[in-house]
KOLLUM-458317 format. One record per residue (C-alpha): residue in three letters; x, y, z. Coordinates in steps of 0.25 Angstrom, whole numbers. Example, Ala and Ser with C-alpha at 12.3 -4.5 7.8 and 13.67 -1.06 7.14 Angstrom:
 type    px    py    pz
  Ala    49   -18    31
  Ser    55    -4    29
//
This chain:
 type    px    py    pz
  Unk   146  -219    19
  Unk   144  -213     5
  Unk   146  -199    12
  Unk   157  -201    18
  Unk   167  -190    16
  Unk   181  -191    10
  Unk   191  -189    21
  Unk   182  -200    29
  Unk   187  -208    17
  Unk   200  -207    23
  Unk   199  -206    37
  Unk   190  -217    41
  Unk   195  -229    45
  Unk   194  -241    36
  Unk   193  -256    36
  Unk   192  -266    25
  Unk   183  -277    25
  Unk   193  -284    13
  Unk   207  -290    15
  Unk   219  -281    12
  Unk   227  -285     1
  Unk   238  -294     4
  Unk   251  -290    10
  Unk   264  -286     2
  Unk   275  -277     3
  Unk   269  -270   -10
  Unk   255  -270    -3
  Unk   255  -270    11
  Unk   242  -272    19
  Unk   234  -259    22
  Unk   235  -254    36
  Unk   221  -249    36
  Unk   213  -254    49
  Unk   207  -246    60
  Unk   218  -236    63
  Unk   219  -234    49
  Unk   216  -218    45
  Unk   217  -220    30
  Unk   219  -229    19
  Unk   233  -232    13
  Unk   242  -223     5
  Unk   247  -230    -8
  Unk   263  -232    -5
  Unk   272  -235   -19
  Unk   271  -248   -27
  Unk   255  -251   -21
  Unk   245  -256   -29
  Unk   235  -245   -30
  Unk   224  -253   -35
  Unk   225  -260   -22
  Unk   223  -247   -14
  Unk   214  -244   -24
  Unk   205  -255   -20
  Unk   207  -253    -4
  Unk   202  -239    -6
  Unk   190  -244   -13
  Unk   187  -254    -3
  Unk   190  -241     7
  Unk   178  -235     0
  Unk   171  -248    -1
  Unk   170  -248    15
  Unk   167  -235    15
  Unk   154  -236     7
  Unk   149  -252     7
  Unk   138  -248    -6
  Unk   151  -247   -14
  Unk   150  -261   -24
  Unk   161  -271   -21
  Unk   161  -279   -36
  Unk   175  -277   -38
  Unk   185  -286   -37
  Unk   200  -282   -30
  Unk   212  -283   -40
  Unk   218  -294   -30
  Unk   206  -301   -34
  Unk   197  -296   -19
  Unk   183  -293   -22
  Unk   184  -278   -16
  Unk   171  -270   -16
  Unk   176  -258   -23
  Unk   167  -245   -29
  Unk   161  -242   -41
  Unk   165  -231   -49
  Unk   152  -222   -47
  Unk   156  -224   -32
  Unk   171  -218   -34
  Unk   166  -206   -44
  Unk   157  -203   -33
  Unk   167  -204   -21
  Unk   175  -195   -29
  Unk   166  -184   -32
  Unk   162  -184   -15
  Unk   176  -184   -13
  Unk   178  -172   -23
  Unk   166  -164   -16
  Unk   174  -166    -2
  Unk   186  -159    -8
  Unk   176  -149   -13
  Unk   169  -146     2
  Unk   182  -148     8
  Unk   187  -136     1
  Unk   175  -129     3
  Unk   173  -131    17
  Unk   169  -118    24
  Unk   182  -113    33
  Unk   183  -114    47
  Unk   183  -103    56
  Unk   199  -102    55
  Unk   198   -99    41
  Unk   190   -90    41
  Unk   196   -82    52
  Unk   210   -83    43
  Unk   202   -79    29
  Unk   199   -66    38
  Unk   211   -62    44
  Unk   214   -64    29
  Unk   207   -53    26
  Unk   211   -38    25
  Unk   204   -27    33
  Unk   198   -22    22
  Unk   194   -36    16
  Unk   187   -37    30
  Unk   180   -22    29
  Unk   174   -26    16
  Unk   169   -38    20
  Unk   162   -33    34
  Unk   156   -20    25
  Unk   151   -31    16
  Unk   145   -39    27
  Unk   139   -27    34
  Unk   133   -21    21
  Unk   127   -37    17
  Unk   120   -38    31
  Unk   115   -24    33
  Unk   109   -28    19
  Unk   103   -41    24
  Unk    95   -33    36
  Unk    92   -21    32
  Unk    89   -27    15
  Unk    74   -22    10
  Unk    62   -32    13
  Unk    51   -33     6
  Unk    39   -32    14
  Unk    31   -44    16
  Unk    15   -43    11
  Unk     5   -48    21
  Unk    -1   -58    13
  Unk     3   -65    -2
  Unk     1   -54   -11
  Unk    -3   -64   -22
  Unk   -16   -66   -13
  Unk   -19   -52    -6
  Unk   -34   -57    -6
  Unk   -43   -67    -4
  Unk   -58   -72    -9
  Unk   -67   -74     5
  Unk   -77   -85     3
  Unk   -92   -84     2
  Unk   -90   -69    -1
  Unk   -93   -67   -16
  Unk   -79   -65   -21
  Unk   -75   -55    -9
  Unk   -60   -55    -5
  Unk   -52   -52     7
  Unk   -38   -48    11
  Unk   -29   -59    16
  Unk   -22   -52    25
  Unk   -33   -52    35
  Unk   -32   -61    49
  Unk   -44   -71    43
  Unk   -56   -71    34
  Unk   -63   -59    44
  Unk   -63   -45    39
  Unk   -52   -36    48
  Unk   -60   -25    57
  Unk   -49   -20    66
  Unk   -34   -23    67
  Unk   -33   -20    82
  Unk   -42   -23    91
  Unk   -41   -12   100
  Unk   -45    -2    87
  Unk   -58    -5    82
  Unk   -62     9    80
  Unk   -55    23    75
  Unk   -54    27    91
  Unk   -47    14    94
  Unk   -38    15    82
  Unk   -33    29    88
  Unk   -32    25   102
  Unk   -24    10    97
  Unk   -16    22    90
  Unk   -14    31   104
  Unk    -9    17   113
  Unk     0    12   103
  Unk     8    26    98
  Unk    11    28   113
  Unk     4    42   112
  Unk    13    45    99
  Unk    10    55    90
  Unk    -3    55    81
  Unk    -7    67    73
  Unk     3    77    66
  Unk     1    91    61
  Unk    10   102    57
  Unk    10   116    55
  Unk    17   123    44
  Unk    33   122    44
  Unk    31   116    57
  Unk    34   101    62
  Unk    24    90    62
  Unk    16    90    78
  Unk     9    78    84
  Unk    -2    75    91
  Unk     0    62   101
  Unk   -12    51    98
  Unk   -14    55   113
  Unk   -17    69   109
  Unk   -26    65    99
  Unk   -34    56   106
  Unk   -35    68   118
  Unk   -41    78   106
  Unk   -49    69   100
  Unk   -57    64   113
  Unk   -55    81   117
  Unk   -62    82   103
  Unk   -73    75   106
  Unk   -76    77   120
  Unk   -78    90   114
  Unk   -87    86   104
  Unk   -97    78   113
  Unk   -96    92   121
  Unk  -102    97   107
  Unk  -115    89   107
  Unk  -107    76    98
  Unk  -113    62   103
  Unk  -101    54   104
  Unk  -107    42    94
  Unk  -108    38    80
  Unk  -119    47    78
  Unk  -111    59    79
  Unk  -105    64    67
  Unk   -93    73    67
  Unk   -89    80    53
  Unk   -72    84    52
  Unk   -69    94    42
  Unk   -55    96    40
  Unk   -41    92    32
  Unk   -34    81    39
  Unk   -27    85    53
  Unk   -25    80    65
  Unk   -38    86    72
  Unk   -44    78    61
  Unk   -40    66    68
  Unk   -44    72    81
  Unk   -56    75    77
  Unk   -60    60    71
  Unk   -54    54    83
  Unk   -64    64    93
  Unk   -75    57    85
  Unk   -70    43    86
  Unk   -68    45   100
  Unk   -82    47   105
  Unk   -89    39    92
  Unk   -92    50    84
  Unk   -94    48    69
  Unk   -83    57    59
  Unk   -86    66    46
  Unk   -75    70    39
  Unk   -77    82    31
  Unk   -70    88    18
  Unk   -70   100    11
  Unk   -65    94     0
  Unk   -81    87    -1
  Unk   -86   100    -4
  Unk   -95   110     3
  Unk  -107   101    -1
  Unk  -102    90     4
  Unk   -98    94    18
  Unk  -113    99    20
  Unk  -118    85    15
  Unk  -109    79    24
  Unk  -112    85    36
  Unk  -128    85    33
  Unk  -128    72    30
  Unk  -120    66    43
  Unk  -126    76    54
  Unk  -112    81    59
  Unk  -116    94    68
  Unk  -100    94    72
  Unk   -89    96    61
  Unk   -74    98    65
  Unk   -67   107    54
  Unk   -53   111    51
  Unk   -53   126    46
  Unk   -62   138    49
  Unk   -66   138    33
  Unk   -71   125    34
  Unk   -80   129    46
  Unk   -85   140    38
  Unk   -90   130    28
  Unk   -97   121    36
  Unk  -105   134    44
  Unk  -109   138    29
  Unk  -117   124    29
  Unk  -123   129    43
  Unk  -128   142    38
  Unk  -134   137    27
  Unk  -141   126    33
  Unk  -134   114    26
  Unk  -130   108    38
  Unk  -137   112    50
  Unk  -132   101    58
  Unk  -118   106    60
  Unk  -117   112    74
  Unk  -101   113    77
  Unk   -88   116    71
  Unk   -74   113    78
  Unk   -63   121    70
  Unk   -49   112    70
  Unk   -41   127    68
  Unk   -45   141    73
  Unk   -56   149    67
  Unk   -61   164    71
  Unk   -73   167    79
  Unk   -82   171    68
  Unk   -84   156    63
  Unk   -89   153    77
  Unk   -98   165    76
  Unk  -104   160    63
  Unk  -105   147    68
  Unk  -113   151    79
  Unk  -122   159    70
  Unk  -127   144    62
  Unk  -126   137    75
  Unk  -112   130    72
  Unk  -103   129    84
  Unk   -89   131    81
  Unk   -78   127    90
  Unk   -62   125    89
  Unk   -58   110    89
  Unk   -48   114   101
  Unk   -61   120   109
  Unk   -68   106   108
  Unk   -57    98   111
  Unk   -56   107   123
  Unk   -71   106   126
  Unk   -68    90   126
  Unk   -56    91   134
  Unk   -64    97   144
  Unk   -76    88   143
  Unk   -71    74   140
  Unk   -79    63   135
  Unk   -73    49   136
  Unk   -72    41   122
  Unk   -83    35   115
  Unk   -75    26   107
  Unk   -85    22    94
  Unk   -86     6    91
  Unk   -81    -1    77
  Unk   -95    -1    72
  Unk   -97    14    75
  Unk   -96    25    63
  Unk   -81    32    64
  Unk   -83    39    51
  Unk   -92    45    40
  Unk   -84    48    26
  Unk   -90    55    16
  Unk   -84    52     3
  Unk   -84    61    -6
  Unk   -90    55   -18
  Unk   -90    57   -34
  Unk  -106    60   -33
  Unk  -116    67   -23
  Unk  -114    68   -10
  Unk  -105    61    -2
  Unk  -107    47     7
  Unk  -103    46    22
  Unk   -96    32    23
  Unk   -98    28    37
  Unk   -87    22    42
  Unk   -86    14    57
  Unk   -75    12    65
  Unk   -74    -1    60
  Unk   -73     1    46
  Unk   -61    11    48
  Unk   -54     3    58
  Unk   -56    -9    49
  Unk   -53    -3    36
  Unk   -39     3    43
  Unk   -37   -11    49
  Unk   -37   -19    35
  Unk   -26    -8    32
  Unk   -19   -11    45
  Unk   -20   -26    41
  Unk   -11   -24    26
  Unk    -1   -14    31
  Unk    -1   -13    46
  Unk    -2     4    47
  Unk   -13    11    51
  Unk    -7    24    58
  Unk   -16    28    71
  Unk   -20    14    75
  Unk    -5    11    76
  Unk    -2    24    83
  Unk     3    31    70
  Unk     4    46    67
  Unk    -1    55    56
  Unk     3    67    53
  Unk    -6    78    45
  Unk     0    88    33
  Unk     0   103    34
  Unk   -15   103    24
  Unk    -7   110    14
  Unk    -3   101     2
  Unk     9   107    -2
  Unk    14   105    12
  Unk    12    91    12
  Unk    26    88     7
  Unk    34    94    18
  Unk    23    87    29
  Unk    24    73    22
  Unk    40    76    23
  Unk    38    81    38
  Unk    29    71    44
  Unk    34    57    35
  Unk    22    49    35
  Unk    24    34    34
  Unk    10    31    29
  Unk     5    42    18
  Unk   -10    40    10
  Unk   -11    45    -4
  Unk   -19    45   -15
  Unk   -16    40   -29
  Unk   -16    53   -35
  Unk    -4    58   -26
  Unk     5    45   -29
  Unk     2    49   -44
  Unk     7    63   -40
  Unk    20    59   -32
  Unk    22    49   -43
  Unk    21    60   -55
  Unk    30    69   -47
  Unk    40    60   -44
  Unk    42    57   -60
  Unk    40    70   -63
  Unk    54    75   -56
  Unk    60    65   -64
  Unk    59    73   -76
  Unk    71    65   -84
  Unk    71    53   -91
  Unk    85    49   -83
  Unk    77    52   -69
  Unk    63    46   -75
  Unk    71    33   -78
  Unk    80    31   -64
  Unk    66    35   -56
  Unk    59    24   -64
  Unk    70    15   -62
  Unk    72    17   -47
  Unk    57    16   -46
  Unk    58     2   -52
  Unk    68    -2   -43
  Unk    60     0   -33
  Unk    46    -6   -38
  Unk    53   -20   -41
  Unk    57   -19   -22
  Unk    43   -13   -21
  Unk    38   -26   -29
  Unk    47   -36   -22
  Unk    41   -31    -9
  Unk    52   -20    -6
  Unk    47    -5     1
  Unk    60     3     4
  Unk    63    16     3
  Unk    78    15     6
  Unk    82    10   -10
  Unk    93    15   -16
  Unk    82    19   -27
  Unk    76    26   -14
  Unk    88    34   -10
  Unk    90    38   -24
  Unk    76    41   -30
  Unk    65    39   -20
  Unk    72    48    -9
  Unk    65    60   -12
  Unk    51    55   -14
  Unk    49    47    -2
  Unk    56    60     6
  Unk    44    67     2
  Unk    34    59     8
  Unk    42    59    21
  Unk    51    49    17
  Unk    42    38    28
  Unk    32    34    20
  Unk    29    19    21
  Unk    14    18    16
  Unk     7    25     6
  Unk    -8    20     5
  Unk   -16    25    -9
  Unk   -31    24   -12
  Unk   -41    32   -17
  Unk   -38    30   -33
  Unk   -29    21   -41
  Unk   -16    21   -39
  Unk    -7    19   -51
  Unk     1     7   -50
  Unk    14    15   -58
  Unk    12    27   -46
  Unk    11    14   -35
  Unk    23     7   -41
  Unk    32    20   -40
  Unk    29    25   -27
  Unk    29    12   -19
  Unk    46    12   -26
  Unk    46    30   -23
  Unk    42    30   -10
  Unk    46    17    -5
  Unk    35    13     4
  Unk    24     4     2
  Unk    10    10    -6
  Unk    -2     6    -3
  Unk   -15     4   -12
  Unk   -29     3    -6
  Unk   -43     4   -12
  Unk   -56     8    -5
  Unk   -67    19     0
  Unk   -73    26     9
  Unk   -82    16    11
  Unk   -73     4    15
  Unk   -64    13    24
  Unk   -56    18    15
  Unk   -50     6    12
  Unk   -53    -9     8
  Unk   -39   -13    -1
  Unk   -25   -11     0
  Unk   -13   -14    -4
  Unk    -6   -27     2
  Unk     8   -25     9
  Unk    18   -30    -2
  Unk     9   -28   -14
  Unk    16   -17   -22
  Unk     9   -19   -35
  Unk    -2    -9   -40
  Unk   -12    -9   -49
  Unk   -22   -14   -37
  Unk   -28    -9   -24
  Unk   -25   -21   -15
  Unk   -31   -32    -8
  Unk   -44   -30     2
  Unk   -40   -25    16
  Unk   -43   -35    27
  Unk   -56   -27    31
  Unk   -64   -30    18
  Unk   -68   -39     9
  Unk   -69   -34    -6
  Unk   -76   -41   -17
  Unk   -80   -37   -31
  Unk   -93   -38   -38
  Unk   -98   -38   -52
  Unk  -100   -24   -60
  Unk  -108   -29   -72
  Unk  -108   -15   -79
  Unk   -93   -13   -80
  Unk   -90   -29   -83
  Unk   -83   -31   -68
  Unk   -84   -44   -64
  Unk   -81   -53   -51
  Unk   -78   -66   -60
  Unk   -66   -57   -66
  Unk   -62   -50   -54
  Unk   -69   -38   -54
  Unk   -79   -31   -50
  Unk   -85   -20   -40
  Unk   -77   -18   -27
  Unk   -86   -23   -15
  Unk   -79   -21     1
  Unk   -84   -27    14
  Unk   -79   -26    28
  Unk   -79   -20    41
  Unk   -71    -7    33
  Unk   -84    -5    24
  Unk   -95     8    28
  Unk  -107     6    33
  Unk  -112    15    24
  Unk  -115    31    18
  Unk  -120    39    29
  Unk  -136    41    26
  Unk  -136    37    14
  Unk  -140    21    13
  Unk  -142    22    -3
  Unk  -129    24    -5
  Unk  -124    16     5
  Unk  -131     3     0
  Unk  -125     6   -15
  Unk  -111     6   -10
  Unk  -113    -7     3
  Unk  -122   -19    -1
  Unk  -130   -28     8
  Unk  -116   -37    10
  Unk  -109   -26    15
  Unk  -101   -26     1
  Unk   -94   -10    -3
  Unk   -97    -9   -16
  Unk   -86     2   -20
  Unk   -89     4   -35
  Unk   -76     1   -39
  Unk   -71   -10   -47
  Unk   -60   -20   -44
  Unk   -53   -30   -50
  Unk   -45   -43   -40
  Unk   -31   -47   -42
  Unk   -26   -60   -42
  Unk   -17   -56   -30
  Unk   -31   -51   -24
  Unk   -29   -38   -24
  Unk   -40   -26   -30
  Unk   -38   -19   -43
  Unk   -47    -7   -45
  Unk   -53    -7   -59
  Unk   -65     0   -60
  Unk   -75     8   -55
  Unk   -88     6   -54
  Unk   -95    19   -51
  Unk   -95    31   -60
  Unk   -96    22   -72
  Unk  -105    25   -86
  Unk  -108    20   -98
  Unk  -105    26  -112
  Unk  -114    29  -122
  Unk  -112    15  -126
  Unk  -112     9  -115
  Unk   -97     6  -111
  Unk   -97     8   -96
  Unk   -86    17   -91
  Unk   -79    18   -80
  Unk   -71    32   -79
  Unk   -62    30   -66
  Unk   -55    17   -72
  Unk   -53    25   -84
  Unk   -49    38   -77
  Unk   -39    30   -67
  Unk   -32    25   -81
  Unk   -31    39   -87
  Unk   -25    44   -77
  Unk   -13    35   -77
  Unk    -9    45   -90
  Unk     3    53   -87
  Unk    -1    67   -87
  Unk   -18    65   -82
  Unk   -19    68   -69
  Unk   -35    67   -68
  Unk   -43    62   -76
  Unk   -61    61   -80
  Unk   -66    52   -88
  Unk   -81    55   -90
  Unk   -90    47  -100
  Unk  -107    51  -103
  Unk  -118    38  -106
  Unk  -119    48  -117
  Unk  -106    47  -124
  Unk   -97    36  -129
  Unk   -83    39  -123
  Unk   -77    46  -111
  Unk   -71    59  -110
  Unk   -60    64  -100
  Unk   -55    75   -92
  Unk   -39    74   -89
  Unk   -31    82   -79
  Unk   -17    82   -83
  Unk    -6    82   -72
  Unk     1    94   -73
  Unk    15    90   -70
  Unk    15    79   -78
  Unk     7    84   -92
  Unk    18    95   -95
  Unk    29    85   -96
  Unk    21    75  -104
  Unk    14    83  -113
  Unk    30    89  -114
  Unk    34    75  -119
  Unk    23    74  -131
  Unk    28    88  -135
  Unk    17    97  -129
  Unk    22   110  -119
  Unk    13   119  -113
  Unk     9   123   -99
  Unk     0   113   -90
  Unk   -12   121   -95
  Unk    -8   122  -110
  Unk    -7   106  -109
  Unk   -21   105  -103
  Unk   -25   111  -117
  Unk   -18   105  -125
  Unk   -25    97  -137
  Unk   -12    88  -141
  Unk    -8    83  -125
  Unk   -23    82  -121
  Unk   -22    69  -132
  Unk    -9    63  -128
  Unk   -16    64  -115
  Unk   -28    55  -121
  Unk   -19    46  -129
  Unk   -11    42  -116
  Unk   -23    39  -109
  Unk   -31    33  -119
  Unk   -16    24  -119
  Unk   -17    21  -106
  Unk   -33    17  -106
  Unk   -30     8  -118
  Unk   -19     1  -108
  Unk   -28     1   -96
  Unk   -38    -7  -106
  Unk   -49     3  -108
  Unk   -58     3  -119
  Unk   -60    12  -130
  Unk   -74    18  -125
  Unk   -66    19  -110
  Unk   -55    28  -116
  Unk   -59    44  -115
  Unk   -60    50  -131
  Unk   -57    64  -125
  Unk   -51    72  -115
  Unk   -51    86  -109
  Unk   -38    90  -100
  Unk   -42    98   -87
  Unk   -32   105   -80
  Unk   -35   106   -66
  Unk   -35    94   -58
  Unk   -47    87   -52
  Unk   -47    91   -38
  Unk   -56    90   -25
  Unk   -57   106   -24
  Unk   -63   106   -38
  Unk   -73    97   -34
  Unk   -67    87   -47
  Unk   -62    76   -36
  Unk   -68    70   -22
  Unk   -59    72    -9
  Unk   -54    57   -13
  Unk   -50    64   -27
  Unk   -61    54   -35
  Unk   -66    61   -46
  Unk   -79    67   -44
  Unk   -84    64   -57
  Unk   -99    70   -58
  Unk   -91    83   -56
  Unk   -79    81   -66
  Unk   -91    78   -76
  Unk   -97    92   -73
  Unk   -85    99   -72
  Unk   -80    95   -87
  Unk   -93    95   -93
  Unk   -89   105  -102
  Unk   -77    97  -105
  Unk   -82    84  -107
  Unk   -94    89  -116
  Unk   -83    96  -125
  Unk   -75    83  -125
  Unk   -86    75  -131
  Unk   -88    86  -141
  Unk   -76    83  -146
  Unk   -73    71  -146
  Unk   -87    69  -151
//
């Protein structure tokens, strides 16, 4: 009854249990009784403490917890409230006044608070309604991670400190993601049924538009292709090797696909390995049939013939036309050269139905390049590609043929790449570190006032603090005012850049992930775990690390006892396992059992360093180390991927001797940047006058002897002397390897003459 509302107070019927007072013409008897609808009203001349009392004893029936102690001026014991109880009578009754006056308006109300309304007044309102919902659909959300990014990894039991990805379906190592791709020819035939015969491969010819093969016509080439090939005495097993020598194009893709068809084994070829290393190549894996792009690369691989280097080849198929004479002069070493067109027709003729390969078969042999001797074949089976890709498919659900996507080639020509990135927008776009540094350079460099540096940074900011709440967009007003032109020239569609191969700096990462409005991915591996065996998790836009492991491998460190790694602090030598791993160096088992061990672990050289979020932090590197005079070991690639972080190296070589007791350095400044910051410290000159200059070549030291001492190196890993080179290290030169490592048994040879006069002096 204590919740009993006021008006109840006065509507409800009530009945004393007392007697009324008694009757006079001054105070005559209450007519409260069952048809009463509410107490009595005071008239003139009444005793108001007797109303006083009959409304007490109103309340008294209306809550029977009230006390009843005190006595009735006419001398009735009346039960009567205490004054807490009237205090808090009144505060209810002062709180239904309030709701009462607050009450929400029926219906009829608000239809005459409406028609209230001017026209205008109504405009506005509906504008305003309109604008809120269309930003309540259509606001930015921020993409949702796969798995708690505070745990991206996890310890597996009984396996020496091995971790796995969390984002796999259980404790067992993913091999596939589809069950009807298991091997490359699945993946491309999934990718033929679920396109719907759309299109595959693009190509262009100069100034014109962008043409398309269909996956159907793809597949019919391919299995023309090789039908044609079994015509030419190749076995259609894993015992046949294939060499492809050419850029990337679409009879590229033909061509691999022919092999996978009928269980043949792939050998892809560069010029970019040198002369020598084609010959090694094709000696070492047997390959009689090689399929090149250009006539000039025919020529090079009938030089080998004639001179006895590689007696095994027996035919050449020419992608582009060539004149009768090459023919002829193949004929004359026994070399058969025929136009891919002419085999394909040969095929078409002659069919040969499929022999698709199994997960375990050999799919490919890459030969990587290496920084010393010759190169190694890393075979690789159809399971460890389809895994590898599979554990990528797993974190960011794209992989472009197995979902029927398409790819489109550039022109060859690198200053036409512009205008085909523009013409074809890709969505998905691979790079390596060094072009993010570049785009990231050039970008600032345009902003060449402090008013523009300053917006450009602050915009950039704005954008970092929606990248780090989860937020990819490229629709900002920052966007719009800022970032238009950028990510216009990279087509304007891009959704996924994917980086490997170097370290990437976390500064460049930062920037681009806000520029180009799309998500920027970090991954870390080899040729020997297919390419890949971390990556970046969906949602983690942090930097300074290279990922969690996929859900392929397993990934463990192991103590380095010469450099001070240890598995107690973390660190150590990166070890992978999984179906992604090689099964081995093609003929060559000595190397092969320094890089796998008995359990199957990849020891990769590299130094790692886990995160208390689980992910990988590159540190180190174990291979190409030396000791000092003194005996400080040293590792030059840690040192060299700190240097360059200065703002106008562009390259760097650190080099050290067991004779001597520091490190030298050979620095290739960038040319656009070191005029303008050479101009700030007061020196002009042109880019090749700078390279001699005495006074900039130590501010260059100074700055990266600063960064080192920040990057916590010590004194005997800090270089005492420097030489400034002005060409860049390049593959043609022979300085860099196809995957632009440094090739450091050349670099030492080819400034030997440098580095001795750099000891001399600082000697």
């Amino acid at each position: 009854m204590r919740g009993l509302a006021l008006r109840d107070l006065t509507t409800t019927s009530l009945r004393f249990s007392t007697p009324p007072a008694p009757y006079s013409e001054d105070h005559p008897p209450s007519r409260l009784g069952p048809e009463a609808t509410r107490p009595p009203r005071p008239s003139p001349g009444t005793d108001s403490s007797s109303l006083s009392i009959s409304r007490m004893q109103t309340l008294r029936m209306l809550d029977p917890e009230v006390p009843q102690q005190v006595k009735d001026m006419t001398g009735t014991d009346l039960g009567l409230p205490d004054p807490e109880f009237i205090l808090s009578l009144l505060e209810k009754m002062q709180t239904q006044e309030i709701l009462r006056m607050l009450r929400l308006p029926e219906l009829g109300d608000l239809g005459q608070f409406f028609r209230s309304l001017s026209a205008t007044t109504l405009v506005s309102m509906g504008a305003l309604a309109a604008i809120l919902a269309y930003w309540f659909t259509h606001r930015p959300k921020a993409l949702q991670p796969p798995c708690n990014l505070l745990l991206q990894s996890e310890e597996v039991e009984d396996s020496g400190g091995a971790r796995r990805s969390v984002i796999g379906d259980g404790p067992q190592l993913l091999t596939h993601y589809y069950d009807d791709a298991r091997t490359m020819y699945e993946v491309f035939r999934r990718g033929l049924s679920i396109s719907g015969n759309g299109p595959c491969l693009g190509f262009r010819n100069p100034k014109k538009p962008y043409q398309w093969l269909s996956y159907q016509e793809v597949a019919d080439r391919a299995e023309f292709l090789g039908s044609g090939l079994l015509q030419h005495n190749c076995k259609p097993c894993t015992d046949q090797f294939i060499g492809i020598f050419a850029q990337n194009r679409p009879e590229w893709i033909i061509a691999e696909l022919a092999c996978y068809t009928y269980s043949m084994v792939v050998v892809p070829l560069y010029d970019t390995l040198g002369p020598g290393a084609v010959r090694y190549i094709i000696d070492t894996a047997d390959i009689s049939t090689v399929i090149v792009d250009k006539p000039q690369k025919a020529v090079v691989l009938l030089e080998h013939v004639e001179r006895k280097e590689t007696p095994g080849l027996k035919l050449i198929i020419l992608m582009e036309p060539f004149e009768e004479a090459l023919k002829d002069r193949g004929q004359d070493c026994g070399v058969v050269i025929k136009s891919m067109q002419a085999v394909e027709d040969c095929g078409q003729r002659n069919h040969h139905v499929p022999v698709p390969p199994k997960p375990s078969d050999l799919s490919i042999v890459c030969f990587t390049s290496g920084t010393t001797g010759n190169p190694k074949g890393a075979m690789l089976t159809h399971g460890n590609v389809v895994a590898d890709f599979s554990g990528f498919l797993k974190v960011t659900e794209s992989v472009v043929y197995c979902h029927g996507g398409r790819v489109g080639f550039f022109q060859g020509d690198i200053r036409l790449l512009s205008d085909d990135m523009k013409a074809l927008c890709p969505t998905i776009f691979p790079v390596v570190p060094r072009l993010l540094n570049r785009m990231y350079d050039k970008i600032f460099s345009q902003a060449d006032t402090s008013l523009k540096r300053w917006l450009l940074e602050f915009a950039a900011k704005r954008k970092q603090a929606e990248v780090q709440s989860g937020i990819i967009r490229n629709d900002s007003i920052w966007d719009e005012l800022f970032f238009h032109k950028i990510q216009a020239s990279l087509g304007g569609c891009v959704r996924m850049i994917v980086t490997g191969a170097a370290p990437a700096s976390p500064t460049v990462l930062g920037f681009l992930r806000a520029a180009l409005g799309c998500q920027v991915y970090e991954g870390y591996g080899q040729t020997e775990c297919t390419a890949g065996c971390t990556f970046t998790t969906p949602g983690d836009w942090t930097s300074g690390h290279v990922g969690a492991p996929l859900p392929c491998n397993h990934i463990k460190l192991v103590d380095v006892k010469e450099l001070n790694y240890w598995t107690s602090k973390g660190e150590g030598e990166i070890c992978v396992r999984g179906p992604n791993v090689f099964k081995g160096y093609l003929k060559d088992p000595e190397r092969t059992k320094e890089a796998l061990d008995d359990d199957g672990w990849l020891h990769t050289g590299d130094i790692g360093k886990w995160l208390p979020a689980g992910t990988l932090k590159i540190i180190d590197r174990k291979k190409h180390i030396f000791k000092l005079a003194q005996g400080e070991y040293i590792a030059p690639e840690m040192i060299e991927n700190i240097y360059i972080r200065s703002e106008p190296v562009a390259q760097m070589y650190v080099h050290g001797d067991s004779l001597k007791a520091f490190l030298v350095g050979i620095v290739v400044p960038d040319p656009e940047v070191m005029p303008s910051w050479a101009q700030k410290r007061g020196i002009e000159g042109t880019y090749a006058e700078l390279c001699t200059n005495k006074e900039l070549r130590k501010a260059i030291l100074e700055d990266m002897v600063r960064l080192g001492k920040e990057s916590g190196l010590h004194s005997f890993e800090q270089v005492k002397a420097i030489h400034i080179h002005s060409d860049m290290f390049s593959v043609q030169n022979g300085l860099l390897t196809p995957t632009l490592k440094a090739k450091r048994p050349e670099l030492r040879e080819y400034f030997k003459k440098q580095i001795e006069e750099l000891y001399s002096i600082s000697m």
